[in-house]
C-alpha positions as CSV (number, residue, x, y, z in Angstrom):
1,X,0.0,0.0,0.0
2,X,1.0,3.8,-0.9
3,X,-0.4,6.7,0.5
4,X,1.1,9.9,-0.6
5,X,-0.2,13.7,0.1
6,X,-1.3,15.2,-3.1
7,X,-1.6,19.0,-3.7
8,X,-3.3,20.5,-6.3
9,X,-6.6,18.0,-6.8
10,X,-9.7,19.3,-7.1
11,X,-12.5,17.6,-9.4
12,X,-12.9,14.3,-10.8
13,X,-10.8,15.1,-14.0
14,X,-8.3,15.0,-11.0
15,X,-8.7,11.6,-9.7
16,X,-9.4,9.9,-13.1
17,X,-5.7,11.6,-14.2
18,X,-4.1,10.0,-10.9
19,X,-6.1,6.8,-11.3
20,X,-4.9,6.3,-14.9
21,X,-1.5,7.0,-15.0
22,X,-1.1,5.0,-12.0
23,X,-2.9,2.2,-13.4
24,X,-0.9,2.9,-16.9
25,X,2.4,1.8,-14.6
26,X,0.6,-1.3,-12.7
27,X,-2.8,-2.4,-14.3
28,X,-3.8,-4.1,-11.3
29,X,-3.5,-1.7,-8.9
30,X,-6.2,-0.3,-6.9
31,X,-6.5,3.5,-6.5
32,X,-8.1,5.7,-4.3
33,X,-8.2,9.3,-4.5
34,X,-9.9,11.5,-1.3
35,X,-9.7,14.9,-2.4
36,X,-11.0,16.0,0.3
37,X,-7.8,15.3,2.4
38,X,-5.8,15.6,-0.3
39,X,-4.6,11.7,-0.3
40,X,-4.0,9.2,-3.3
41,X,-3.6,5.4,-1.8
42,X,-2.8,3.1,-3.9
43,X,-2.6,-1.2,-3.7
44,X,0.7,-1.4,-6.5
45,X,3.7,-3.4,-6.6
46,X,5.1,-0.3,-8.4
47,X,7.7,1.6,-5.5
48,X,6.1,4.6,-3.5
49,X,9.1,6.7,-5.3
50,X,7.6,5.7,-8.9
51,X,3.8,6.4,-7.7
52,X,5.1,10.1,-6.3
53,X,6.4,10.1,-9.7
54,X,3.8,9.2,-11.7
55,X,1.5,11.5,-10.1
56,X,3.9,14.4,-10.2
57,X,4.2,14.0,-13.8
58,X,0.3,14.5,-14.0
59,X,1.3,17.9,-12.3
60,X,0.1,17.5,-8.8
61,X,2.3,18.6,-5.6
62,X,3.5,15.5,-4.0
63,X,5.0,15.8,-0.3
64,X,8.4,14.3,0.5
């Protein structure tokens, strides 16, 4: 499991960008975006360092 503290999310174009390009990486993983609290978990075998990637690339803030 990888949790990470997301920035910059705010609308459902938001989590389906964070969903895909996780699931683009790791088809089977299991995301869950709460925008709310600003938090993407994620069920992967990818590393947390390539999720933080991945989500960073979409253009979102993620904290070290």
């Amino acid at each position: 499991m990888v949790e990470l503290k997301v920035g910059g999310m705010s609308c459902q174009h938001c989590v389906r960008a964070v969903t895909q390009a996780i699931q683009a990486a790791d088809p089977g993983a299991a995301v869950q975006v709460d925008l709310a609290a600003g938090l993407v978990r994620a069920e992967t075998r990818l590393p947390r360092d390539r999720v933080a990637a991945l989500v960073a690339e979409e253009g979102y803030q993620v904290a070290a």
